[in-house]
C-alpha positions, 0 to 999 in steps of 0.5 A: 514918252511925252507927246503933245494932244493939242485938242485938249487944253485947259484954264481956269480962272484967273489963268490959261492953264494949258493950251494942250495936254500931255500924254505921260506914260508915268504910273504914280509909284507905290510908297514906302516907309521910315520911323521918327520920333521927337519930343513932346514940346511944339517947336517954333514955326522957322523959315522953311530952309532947303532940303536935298532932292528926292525923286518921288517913289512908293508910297511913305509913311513915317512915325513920330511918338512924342511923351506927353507933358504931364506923364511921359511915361504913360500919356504919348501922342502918336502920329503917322504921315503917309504920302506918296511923296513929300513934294510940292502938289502932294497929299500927306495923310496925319494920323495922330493916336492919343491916349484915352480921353485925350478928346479932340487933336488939333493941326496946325500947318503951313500958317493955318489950321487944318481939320481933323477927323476922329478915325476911332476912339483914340485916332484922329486923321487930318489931309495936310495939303503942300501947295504947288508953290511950296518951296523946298524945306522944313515945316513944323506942323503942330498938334495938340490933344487934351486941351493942349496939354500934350503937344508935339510937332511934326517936320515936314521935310519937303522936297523939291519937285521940277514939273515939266515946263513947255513954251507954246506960241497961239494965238494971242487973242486965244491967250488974253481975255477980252477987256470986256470980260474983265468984270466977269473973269474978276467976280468969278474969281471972288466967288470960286474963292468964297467957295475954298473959303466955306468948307462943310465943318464935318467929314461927308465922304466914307467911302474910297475916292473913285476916278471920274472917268475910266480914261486915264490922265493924259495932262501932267498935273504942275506942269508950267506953261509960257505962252508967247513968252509969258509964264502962266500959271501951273495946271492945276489939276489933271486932264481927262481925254474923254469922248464929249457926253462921257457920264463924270461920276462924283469922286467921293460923297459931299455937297454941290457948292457950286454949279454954274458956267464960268468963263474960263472953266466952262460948266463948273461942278464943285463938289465940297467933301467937307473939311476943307477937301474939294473936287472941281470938275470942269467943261462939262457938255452938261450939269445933272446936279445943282447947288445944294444937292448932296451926292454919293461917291461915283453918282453921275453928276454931268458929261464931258464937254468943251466948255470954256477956254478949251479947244477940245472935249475933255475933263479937268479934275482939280482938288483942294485940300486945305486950300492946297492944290494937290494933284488928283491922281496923289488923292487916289493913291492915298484914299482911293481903293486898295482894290 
């Protein structure tokens, strides 16, 4: 069942995120699991083409083994995919393992590269982020060890995913910033951007990710909003009903990229985990680090609040991973503790 909380809303820049949050009693499901495999020569990059519907569930893996190109018999390149679905806003998880030696993998997905991380000697991992405006179909994703003398691709099939849509009549003054802000709202956005655009080269996180807060998600993450009879964009992240002054804890170790108050996002804490992967935590009461600073995962780094255009004290959790906004709770399941 799903009911409206109108004290808590959420935007960010550029755009009214929510005028209230949702209240879900969906848990995210488990995954599950099929195998693959393909040959070793990377595919051309096709207009994606549609795919049937699938309704997310358990958490899936999937396998794809590729021969290499000098030695098919002996040299073949790996790779693993676990997600908790393949959809718009989700997470996929690549593991490739290459043959001994093969040195450094690299990705290649949705038109840019995509880090990598060595997760022993001959495995690699890489977070391939499927924005929210990801349409429906197959992407290759290419990859390539040695050198590029062993490449494969991997189809994405990504699946269609209908988010929740609500229609809110407000005020409309609450809805369209004022021209005199115009100047502010535009060179934040540029400066939030730079901040996607500079991410740490290297992995700084080890650990598990954590939540937070201990309240539970009570805003949908991709849900659509049309206020007033305009659509505005998705909600980009997850929306905590916590009490104002609740302690918010780093969700994984990195650097504060940015702490600053912005206009629509309030006391804004940007948290780069390094390679390409971000947390923001949005309208804060109060900030306890500052720009620069290296934190650990679940540190304290600043209270809830209702800064910003909100109307009531909560936190917004957004990720980016890849310059994909995938949803948080997604992250969770995926690199959060098993426990």
């Amino acid at each position: 069942m799903i009911a409206e909380v109108p004290r808590a809303s959420c935007r960010v820049l550029g755009a009214v995120l929510s005028a209230g949050c949702l209240v879900s009693g969906a848990v995210p499901g488990a995954m599950h699991g099929a195998v693959h495999r393909a040959a070793a020569h990377p595919a051309p990059h096709p207009a994606p083409h549609p795919a049937p519907h699938q309704t997310p569930g358990t958490l899936h893996s999937t396998r794809h083994q590729a021969p290499g190109i000098r030695h098919p018999d002996s040299d073949r390149l790996d790779v693993t995919a676990k997600s908790r679905a393949v959809q718009p806003g989700e997470l996929v998880v690549l593991t490739m393992t290459a043959p001994a030696g093969a040195g450094h993998v690299r990705v290649e997905a949705f038109g840019h590269d995509v880090a990598t991380f060595a997760a022993d000697d001959r495995s690699w991992q890489a977070l391939v982020g499927i924005d929210l405006d990801v349409k429906p179909g197959t992407y290759p994703v290419a990859i390539a060890a040695d050198s590029g003398k062993l490449r494969t691709t991997y189809d994405l099939v990504v699946k269609p995913h209908r988010f929740p849509t609500r229609r809110l009549t407000v005020d409309e003054s609450f809805v369209n910033p004022p021209p005199s802000e115009r100047e502010r709202i535009e060179r934040e956005a540029k400066l939030l951007e730079g901040v996607w655009r500079a991410p740490a080269a290297e992995r700084l996180w080890t650990d598990p990710f954590v939540r937070p807060v201990a309240e539970a998600a009570n805003s949908r993450f991709g849900t659509r909003s049309v206020f007033n009879g305009v659509a505005r964009n998705p909600h980009g992240g997850a929306d905590f009903l916590s009490p104002s002054g609740t302690p918010i804890h780093a969700p994984n170790a990195g650097r504060v990229a940015l702490a600053r108050n912005l206009y629509f996002s309030g006391n804004t804490i940007v948290i780069d985990h390094g390679l390409g992967l971000f947390s923001m935590l949005a309208h804060l009461s109060a900030m306890d680090v500052r720009e620069g600073d290296r934190v650990s995962a679940g540190e304290i780094v600043g209270r809830v609040g209702a800064t910003g255009r909100v109307t009531g004290p909560h936190l917004h959790w957004a990720v980016r991973a890849s310059g994909a906004r995938v949803d948080p709770l997604g992250v969770l399941a995926l690199l959060g503790s098993k426990e």
